[in-house]
N, C-alpha and C positions, 0 to 999 in steps of 0.2 A: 717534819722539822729538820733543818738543818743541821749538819753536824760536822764536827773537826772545820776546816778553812777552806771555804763557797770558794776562794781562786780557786782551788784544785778543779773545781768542774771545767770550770773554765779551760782552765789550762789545755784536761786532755782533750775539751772539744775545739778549740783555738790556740793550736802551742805558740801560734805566735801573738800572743796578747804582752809578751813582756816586751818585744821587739816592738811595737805598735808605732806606727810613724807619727811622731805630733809636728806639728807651726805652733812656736809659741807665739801668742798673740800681744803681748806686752813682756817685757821684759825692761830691766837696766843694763847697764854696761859694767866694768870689773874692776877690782883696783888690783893692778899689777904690781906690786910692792910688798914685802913681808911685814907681816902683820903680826904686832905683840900680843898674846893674850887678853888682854883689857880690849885693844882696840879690835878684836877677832869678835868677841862676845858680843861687843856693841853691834858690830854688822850683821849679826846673825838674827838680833831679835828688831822688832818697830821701838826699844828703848833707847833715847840716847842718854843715858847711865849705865855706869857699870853696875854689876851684881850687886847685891849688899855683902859686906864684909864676912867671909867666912860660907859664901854660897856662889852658884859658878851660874851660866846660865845654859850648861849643859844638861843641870835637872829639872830642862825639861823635855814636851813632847819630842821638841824639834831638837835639840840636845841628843835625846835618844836617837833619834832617827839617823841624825848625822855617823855618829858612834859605829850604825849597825852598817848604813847602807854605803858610807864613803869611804870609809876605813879601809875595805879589800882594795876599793881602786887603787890606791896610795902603797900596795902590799902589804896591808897589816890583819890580824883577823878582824872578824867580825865582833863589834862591842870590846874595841881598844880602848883604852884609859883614855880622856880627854888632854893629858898633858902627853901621852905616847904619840898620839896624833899628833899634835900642833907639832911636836919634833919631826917627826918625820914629814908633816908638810915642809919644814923649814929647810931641813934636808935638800930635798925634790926640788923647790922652788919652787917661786909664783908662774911661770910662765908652762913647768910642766905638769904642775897639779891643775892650773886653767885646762890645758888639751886632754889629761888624763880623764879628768871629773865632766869636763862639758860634750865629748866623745862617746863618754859613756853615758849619757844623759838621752843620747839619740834622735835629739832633734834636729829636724832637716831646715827648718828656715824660721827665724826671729824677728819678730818686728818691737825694733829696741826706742824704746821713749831715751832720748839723749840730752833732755833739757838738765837734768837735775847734775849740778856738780859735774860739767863735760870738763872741767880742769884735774879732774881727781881721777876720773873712769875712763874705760877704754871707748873707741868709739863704736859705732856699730861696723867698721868694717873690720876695726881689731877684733871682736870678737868673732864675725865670721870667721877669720883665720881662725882662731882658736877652735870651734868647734866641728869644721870641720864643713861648714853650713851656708845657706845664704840669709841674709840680713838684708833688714829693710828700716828704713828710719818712720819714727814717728813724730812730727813736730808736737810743741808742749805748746799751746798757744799763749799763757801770761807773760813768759819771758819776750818773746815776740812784743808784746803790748808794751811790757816795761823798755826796751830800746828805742820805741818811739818814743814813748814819754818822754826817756832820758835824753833824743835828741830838740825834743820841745823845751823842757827847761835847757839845755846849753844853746839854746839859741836859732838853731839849724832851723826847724820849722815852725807853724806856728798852731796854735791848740786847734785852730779850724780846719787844720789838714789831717788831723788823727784816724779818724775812721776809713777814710781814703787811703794811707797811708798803710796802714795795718791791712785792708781788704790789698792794696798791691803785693805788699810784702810776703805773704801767706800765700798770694795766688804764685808769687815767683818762687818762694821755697819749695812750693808745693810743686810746681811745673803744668797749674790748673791756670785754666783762663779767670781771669776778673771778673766774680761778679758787680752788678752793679748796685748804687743803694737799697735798692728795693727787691733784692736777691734775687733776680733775674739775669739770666743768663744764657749762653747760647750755650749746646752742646758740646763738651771737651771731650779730646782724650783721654783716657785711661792713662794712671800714672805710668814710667815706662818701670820696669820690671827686670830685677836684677837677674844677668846672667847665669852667676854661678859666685861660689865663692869671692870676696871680697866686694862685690860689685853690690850699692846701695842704692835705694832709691827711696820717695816718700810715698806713703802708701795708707797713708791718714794723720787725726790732730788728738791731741788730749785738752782736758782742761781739769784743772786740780781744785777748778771754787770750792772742793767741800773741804779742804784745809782755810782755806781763807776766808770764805763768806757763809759756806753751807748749801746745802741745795737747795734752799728755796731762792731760788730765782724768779726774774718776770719772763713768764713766759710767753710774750708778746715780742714782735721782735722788734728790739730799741731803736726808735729815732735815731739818724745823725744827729740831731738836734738834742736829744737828751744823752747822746754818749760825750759830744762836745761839752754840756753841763757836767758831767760829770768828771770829766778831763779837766773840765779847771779847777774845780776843788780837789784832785790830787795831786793838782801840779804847784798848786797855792801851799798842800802840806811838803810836797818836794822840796820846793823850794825854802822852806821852814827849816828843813833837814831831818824831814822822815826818811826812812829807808824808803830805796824804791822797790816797793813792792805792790804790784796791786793786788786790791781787796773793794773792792766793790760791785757790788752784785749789778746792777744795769751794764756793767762793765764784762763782767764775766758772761751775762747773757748773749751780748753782743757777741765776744769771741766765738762762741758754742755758733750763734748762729752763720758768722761770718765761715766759718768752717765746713757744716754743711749744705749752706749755699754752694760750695766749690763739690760738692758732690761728693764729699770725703769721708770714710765712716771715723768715726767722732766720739771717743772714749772719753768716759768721764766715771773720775774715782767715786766708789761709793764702798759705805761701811767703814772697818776700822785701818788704823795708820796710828803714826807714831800721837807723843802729844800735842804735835802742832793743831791737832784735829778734836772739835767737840762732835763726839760720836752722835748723840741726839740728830745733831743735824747734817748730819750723810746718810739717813735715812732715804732710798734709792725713792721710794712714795712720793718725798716731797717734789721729786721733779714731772710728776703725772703731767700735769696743766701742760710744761715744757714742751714734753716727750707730743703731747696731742697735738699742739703748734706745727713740731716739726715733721710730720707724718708729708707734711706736700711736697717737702725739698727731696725726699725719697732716696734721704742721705740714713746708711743705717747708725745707732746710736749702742753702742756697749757699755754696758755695766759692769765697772771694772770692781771684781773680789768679791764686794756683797757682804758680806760676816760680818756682823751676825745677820743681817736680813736678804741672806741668800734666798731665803723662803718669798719675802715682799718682789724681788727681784725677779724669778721663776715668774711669778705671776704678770709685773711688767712685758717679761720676754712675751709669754702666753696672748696677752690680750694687744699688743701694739704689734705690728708686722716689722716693725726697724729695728726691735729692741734685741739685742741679745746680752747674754749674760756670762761669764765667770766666778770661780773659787779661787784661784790664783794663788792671792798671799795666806790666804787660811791654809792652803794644801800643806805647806811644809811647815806651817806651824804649829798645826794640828798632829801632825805627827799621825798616830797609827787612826786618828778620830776623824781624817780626812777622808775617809770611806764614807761614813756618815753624814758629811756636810756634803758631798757628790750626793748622794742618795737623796735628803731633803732637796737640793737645790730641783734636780729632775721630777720631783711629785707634781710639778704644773710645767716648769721649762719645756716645751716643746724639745726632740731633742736635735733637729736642726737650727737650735737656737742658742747652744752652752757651748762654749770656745775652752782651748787649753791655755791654761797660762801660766807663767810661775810668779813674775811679779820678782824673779830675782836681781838682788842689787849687791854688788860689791863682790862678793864670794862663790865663789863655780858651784861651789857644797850647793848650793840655792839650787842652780839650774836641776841641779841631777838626783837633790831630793821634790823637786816639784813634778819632774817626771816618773821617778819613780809612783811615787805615793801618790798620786795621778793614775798610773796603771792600775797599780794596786787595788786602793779602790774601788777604780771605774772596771776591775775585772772583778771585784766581788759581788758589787752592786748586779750586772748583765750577769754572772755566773747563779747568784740565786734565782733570776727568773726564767734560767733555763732549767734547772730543776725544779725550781714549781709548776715549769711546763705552761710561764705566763709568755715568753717568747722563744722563739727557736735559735740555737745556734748561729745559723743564718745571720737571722737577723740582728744577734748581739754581736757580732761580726761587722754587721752595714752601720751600730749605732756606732760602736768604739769607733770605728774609721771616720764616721761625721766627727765626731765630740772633739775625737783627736787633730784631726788636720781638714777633714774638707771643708765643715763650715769654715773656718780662715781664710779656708782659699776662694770659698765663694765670695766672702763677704770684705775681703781683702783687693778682690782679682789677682789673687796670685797664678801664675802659673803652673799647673802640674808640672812636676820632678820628671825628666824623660823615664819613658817604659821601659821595663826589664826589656831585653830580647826575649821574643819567642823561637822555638826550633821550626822550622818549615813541616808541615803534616804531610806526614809517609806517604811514599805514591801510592796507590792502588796497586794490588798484585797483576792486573794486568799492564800496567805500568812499569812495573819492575825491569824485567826482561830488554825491554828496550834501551832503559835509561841508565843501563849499568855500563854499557859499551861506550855511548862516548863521553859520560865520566871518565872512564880510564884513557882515553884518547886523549882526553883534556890536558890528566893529568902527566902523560908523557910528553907533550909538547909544549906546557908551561914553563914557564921562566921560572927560577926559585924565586923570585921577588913576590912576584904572582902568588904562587904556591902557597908562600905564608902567608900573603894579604890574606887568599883563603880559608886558610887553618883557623885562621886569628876573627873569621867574621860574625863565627858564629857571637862570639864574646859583644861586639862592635855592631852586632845589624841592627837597625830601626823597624820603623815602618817607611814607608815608601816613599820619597824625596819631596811630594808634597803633601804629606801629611803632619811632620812637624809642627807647622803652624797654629794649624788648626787644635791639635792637640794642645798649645799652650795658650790658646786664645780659647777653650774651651772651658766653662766654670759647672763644674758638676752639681748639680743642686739635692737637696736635701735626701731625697727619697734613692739617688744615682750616687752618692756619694762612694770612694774606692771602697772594695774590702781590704780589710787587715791580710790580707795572704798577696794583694797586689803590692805589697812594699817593694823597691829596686833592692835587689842586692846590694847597690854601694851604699846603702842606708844603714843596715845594719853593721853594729859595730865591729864585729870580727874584719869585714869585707871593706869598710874603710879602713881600717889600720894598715891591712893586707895591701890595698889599693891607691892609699892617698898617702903620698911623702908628709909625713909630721913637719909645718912649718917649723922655721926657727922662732928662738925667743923673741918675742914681739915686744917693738920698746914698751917700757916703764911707764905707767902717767903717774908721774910722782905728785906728793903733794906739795904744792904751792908753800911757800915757806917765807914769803915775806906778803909780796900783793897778790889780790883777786880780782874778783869780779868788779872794774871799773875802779879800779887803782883804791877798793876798801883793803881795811889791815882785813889779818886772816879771822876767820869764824869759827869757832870753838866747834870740833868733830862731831857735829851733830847732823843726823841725814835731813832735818829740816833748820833748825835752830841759827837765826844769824844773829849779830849782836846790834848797841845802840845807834854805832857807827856803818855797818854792814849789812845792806839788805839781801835777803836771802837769793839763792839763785830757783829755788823753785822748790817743791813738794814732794817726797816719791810717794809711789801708791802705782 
């Protein structure tokens, strides 16, 4: 039996399990601007209401969490009063509590969903600056849908160019070739692949039907002919003066499919979210039929959070070969309980199948308690079966390093982070003797330019000038995936701090204060919630 905290094993047999390199696979972007109290609490929990009168929403898990694990960053101790905190955020400001908190959080690349409130949040390439990371965009596909709409009813095109329309527009955000009606298509490119910090590209699609219609979709894939029918009947309430929003399930199937026809992997919210959402039906099950359809486009399909049916989930990943799975927004909500739901999720997820995610929206606090408590965790979890002696060190080392970053990069095509330098292996002792002399020859008749380039190469070497390529065109699969020990040094946070000039403050995305989204008045600060005049800009989750 277990006893005192399963990390501890871990630890001494992996000290670097807190360092662990993740890809977050979904994420939001941040709101750069100081934030009151009221409006702090609301971004912290899926409520858009404040507390009830005389209660904070600091008591709770995630409340706690925050208290314990962000506090030091900010320099305060650990399990600071909730009003000591906010002070001292306010202090600091938005721009250096983002680089302090998202830094410390230690992830190396983001793939940020930018549909939801882009007027409010940073974008993904603001927050690579911030963290220090590289970013990648994730298109949201209803918004997409809703701007064609919105140019059918003003006029611009006509309902019988929609699905045409949408199949172009998706392939050119995307930088994927078009497929055709019948989702056939000739082989594309791989999306191209950001550099290095700042530098963004798209690297998949999402779709949020389980806030609007629920998962039970057709999962057949829709007619032109029946997505045009059903384009008129919401263009018919458009034009009435519905918000534009869509909400129709033959509509939402299309999208999903139009998406993985472009070869894209293809996340889709499942389980719980704010109230915009009837939980009943983002049960991840009801998209079985779907998920079987789409097994020939051989586009993979994520299961974004899961909670409570992170269990139903595990088991989709298990039996479909495309499916994989996250905990994301349960991680930091859960607080110390997110051990737990890591644990259930793995009892059937394969675990070249379970991604890292945090699912953070608005507040850095997010990013850096989803990786924390993520660690945490996923180092209690592999640390008891290495003293039950159910697997070996080793091998709880190869899973963290999947869970945490390589399945992303497989199932992303991201490319590996360049390799630490290695030091050259020592000559041979009969090599010795030789090789000492015209080193020194070398070094008397080098130029001092020279000299340092030398000094300096060990820091700077690679691998060999065409190997590069290969290395970042290379996707490690399941069983190959890095160890925890192969981290780059500039990964870990000491060694960026040390190594990377802290940008400056990055502008503001203030809130909008008179017009939005297509010249509606503004919408009451809800992360879903638009009003009778204002249709919503999209879902998070």
């Amino acid at each position: 039996m277990l006893t005192g905290d399963p990390g501890e094993a871990l630890r001494v047999r992996l000290p670097r399990i807190e360092t662990l390199p993740l890809v977050d696979h979904h994420c939001h972007g941040l709101v750069r601007r100081e934030l009151d109290r009221a409006d702090f609490e609301r971004a912290m929990t899926e409520a858009d209401h404040p507390a009830p009168v005389g209660t904070s929403f600091f008591d709770s898990q995630l409340g706690l969490a925050l208290r314990r694990w962000c506090a030091p960053e900010l320099d305060l101790a650990p399990h600071a009063q909730a009003d000591d905190y906010l002070a001292r955020r306010a202090e600091l400001g938005p721009d250096e509590v983002a680089t302090r908190l998202l830094r410390a959080a230690g992830i190396e690349e983001l793939c940020v969903d930018t549909g939801f409130a882009p007027e409010r949040l940073t974008s993904a390439e603001d927050l690579a600056g911030a963290a220090g990371a590289r970013a990648h965009d994730v298109v949201r596909l209803e918004p997409l849908a809703e701007q064609v709409a919105l140019d059918i009813v003003t006029g611009q095109v006509g309902v019988a160019h929609f699905p045409d329309l949408v199949r172009s527009r998706l392939a050119a955000r995307t930088g994927r070739e078009q497929p055709t009606a019948g989702g056939t298509r000739r082989p594309a490119g791989k999306a191209r692949k950001a550099a290095g910090p700042g530098g963004v590209d798209v690297v998949g699609v999402k779709s949020v039907a389980a806030y609007r219609v629920g998962l039970d979709l057709p999962s057949e894939r829709p007619t032109d002919r029946a997505v045009i029918a059903s384009v008129r009947g919401w263009v018919s309430q458009l034009r009435a003066g519905a918000p534009i929003r869509l909400a129709d399930p033959v509509l939402h199937s299309f999208l999903i499919w139009t998406g993985a026809d472009l070869g894209l992997p293809v996340q889709i919210h499942t389980g719980f979210g704010d109230t915009d959402l009837h939980l009943a039906r983002a049960n991840p099950l009801l998209l079985t039929d779907l998920l079987r359809e789409l097994v020939p486009t051989g586009a993979p399909v994520l299961l974004l959070h899961c909670y409570p049916y992170h269990r139903e989930a595990g088991y989709l990943a298990q039996v479909f070969p495309h499916v994989y799975v996250d905990v994301g927004l349960a991680t930091h909500n859960l607080g110390r309980g997110s051990a737990t739901v890591l644990a259930e999720t793995l009892e059937l997820a394969p675990f070249g199948k379970m991604l890292f995610s945090t699912d953070a929206f608005a507040l850095a606090e997010l990013y850096l308690l989803g990786a924390k408590l993520f660690r945490r965790g996923l180092g209690a979890f592999l640390a008891a079966g290495v003293e039950a002696d159910d697997w070996t060190a080793q091998d709880a080392a190869r899973i963290a390093a999947m869970i945490g970053a390589g399945n992303a990069r497989r199932v992303y095509g991201l490319a590996e982070p360049a390799a630490a330098a290695e030091p050259p292996p020592p000559p041979s002792p009969a090599a010795k003797p030789r090789a000492a002399k015209p080193r020194a020859t070398a070094k008397a008749t080098t130029p001092k330019a020279t000299t340092a380039k030398a000094t300096t190469s060990k820091a700077t070497a690679s691998k060999p000038a065409s190997k590069p390529a290969k290395a970042a065109a290379r996707q490690p699969s399941a069983q190959e995936a890095p160890s925890v020990d192969a981290k780059p040094a500039a990964t870990k946070r000491g060694a960026a701090r040390s190594r990377k000039r802290v940008p400056g403050p990055i502008s503001l995305i203030k809130e909008p204060r008179g017009k939005e989204h297509h010249g509606s008045p503004k919408p009451p600060r809800s992360r879903t919630h638009g009003t009778a005049s204002h249709p919503k800009t999209g879902d998070t989750g």
